[in-house]
Every structure is written in structure tokens, then in C-alpha cells.
N, C-alpha and C positions, 0 to 999 in steps of 0.2 A: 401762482403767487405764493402759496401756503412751501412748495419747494424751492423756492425763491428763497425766501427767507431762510429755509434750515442751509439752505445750501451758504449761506454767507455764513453759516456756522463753524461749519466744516475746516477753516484758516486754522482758529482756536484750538480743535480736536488733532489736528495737524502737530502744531505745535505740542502739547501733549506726549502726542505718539512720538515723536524726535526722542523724550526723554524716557519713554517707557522703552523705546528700541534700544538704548543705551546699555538701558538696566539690564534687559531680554539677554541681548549679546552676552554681555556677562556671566548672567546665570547657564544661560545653557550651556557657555564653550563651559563652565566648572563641571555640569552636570555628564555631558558628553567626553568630557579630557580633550577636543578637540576646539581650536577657534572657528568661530561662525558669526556669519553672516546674516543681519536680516535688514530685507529690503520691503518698505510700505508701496504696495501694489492699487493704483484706481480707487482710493477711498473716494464712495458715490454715498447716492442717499438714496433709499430702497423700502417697499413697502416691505413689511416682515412677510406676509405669506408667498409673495413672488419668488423671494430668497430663499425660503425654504423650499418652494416646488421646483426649485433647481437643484440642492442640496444632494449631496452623497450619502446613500443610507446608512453607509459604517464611519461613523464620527462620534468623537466624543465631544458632547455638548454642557457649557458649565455656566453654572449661574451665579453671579456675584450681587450680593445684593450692597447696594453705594447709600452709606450712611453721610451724611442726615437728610439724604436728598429722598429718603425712604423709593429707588432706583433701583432698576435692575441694567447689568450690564451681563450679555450671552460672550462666551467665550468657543471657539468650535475649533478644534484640534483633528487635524484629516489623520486618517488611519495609517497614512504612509509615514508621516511627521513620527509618533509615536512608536511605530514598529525601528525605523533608523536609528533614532535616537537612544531608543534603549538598548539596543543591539552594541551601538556606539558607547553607551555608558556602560557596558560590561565587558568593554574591550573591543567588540566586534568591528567589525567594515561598515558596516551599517548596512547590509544586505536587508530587506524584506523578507520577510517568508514568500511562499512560492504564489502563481496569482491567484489561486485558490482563496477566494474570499472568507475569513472565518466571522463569524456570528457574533462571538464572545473573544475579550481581551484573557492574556493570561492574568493570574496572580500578582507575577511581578509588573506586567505592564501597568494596571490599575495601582500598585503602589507605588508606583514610578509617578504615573501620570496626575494623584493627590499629592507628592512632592513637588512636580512642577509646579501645579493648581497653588501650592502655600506662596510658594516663593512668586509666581505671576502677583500674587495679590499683595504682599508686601511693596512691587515694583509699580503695582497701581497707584498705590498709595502713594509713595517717591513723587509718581511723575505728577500726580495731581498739586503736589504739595505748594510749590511758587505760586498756582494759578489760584488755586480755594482748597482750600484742609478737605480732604472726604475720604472714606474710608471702603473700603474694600473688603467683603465676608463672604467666602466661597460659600454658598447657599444651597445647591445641587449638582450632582455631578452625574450624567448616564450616559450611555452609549450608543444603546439606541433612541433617538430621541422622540419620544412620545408628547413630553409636554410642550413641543412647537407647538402645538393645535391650541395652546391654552393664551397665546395671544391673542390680540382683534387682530383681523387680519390684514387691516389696510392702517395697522400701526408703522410709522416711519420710523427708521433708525437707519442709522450711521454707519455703513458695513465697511470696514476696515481688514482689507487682508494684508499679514505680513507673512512673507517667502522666508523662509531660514534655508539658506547652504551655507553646503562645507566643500572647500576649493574650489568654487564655483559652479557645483553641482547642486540645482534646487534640491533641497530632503522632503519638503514636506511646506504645510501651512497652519497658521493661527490666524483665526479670523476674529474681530473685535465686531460684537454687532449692538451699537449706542442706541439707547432708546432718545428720541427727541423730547 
């Protein structure tokens, strides 16, 4: 009954995303110099620690805190997303590095990806605006993500993946995970 409900929520959070995808697009094909795509995948409703004991250990996870709803909103940017993208915004093909998993982002990756992190929250802001004025402040930003565990664990939230390619090829993902 209790998912019942948030799930009739979900139409609402929909709508949203439509105008935050808008904005997305935009921003990246600038940041990338290439157009792109992004497509809203299976938005479900999910306890938070299920989410997480499925999760990819190498992601950059970011936390927005949503004023005046005093809210947190999780942002989770996959490693593949990141690596393309940057490669792409310095010219590149958007190759990967090799499958060798690294630990640590470079330099520039991590001020790349506190550039995207501004401009996302600006585009939060955008999209919330028609529905209720709230405000978007990138709150934390890490990599490996240790403070998953500082939720309850049987908190509900909204998991929101959107796909970004470019010619048709997935690059990568950003996942939106709404607290209820």
C-alpha cells in the first residue's frame, strides 16, 4: 500500500525529468562539442540499500541538498560516463582507458566532473521551477562511496536512470535517486 502510493508519484517526477533531460542534453553536447542523447530508462521505486547492494564499486556519487524542502537528492555518475566524456571534451573519440579498473579519478577527471556537478544543479533548479521554486546545492561529491551506509536502509527513493549516447552508442549513465 505504502508503494502504492509513492508509485502514483512517480507521473509528477516524470514530468520533471522531461525538462531536466532537455537541459542535460544541452549541457553536455556544449561540454563534449558533440550532440547527445539522453534517454529516461525504468524509473521504479526502490528501497535505498537494495540499490546500493547492487551498485558498481567505481562511481562517482553526489549529493544535493534540495532547499527548503531541507532534502537530499543522490546523483551516481558510472565510471564509463565520465571516462567518455572527458576524453570527448578534450577532443578525444571517447575511448575508455583500458579494462583495467582504476581506484582513483584523474585530476582533470574530478574537475571535469565538479563542472558537470555545477551545471547539473543549475538544470535542477530549471526543471523544478514551473512545478515549485527549490533549489539545488551540491552538498558532497566522492568516488568511492562510503556514505551509502549513512542511510536507513529500507528508505524509499525514486531511482531514476538516464543513458547519454552519442550516435547511437550508449556512453555511459546518470542515475537520479529521489528521496520520498
Amino acid at each position: 500500500s505504502e508503494q502504492a502510493f509513492l508509485l502514483r508519484r512517480i507521473p509528477i517526477l516524470s514530468i520533471v525529468h522531461e525538462r531536466l533531460i532537455q537541459g542535460l542534453q544541452q549541457v553536455l553536447s556544449t561540454l563534449i562539442k558533440a550532440p547527445c542523447q539522453i534517454t529516461q530508462k525504468n524509473l521504479q521505486s526502490r528501497f535505498i540499500d537494495d540499490y546500493f547492494r547492487h551498485m558498481p564499486a567505481s562511481i562517482s556519487m553526489n549529493t544535493f541538498c534540495v532547499s527548503p524542502l531541507n532534502g537530499q537528492v543522490l546523483l551516481l555518475l558510472d565510471e564509463s560516463l565520465v571516462y567518455h566524456t572527458v576524453d570527448r571534451a578534450f577532443g578525444g573519440t571517447g575511448k575508455a582507458p583500458s579494462n583495467t579498473i582504476r581506484n582513483v579519478l584523474a585530476a582533470t577527471e574530478l574537475a571535469w566532473i565538479q563542472s558537470l556537478l555545477s551545471d547539473i544543479s543549475k538544470q535542477l533548479d530549471f526543471a523544478f521551477e514551473p512545478t515549485v521554486p527549490l533549489y539545488f546545492t551540491l552538498e558532497a561529491s566522492q568516488i568511492t562511496p562510503i556514505s551509502a551506509q549513512a542511510y536507513p536502509p529500507k528508505m524509499l527513493v525514486a531511482v531514476c536512470p538516464l543513458e547519454l549516447s552519442i550516435e547511437n552508442q550508449v556512453i555511459g549513465q546518470l542515475t537520479f535517486l529521489w528521496q520520498y
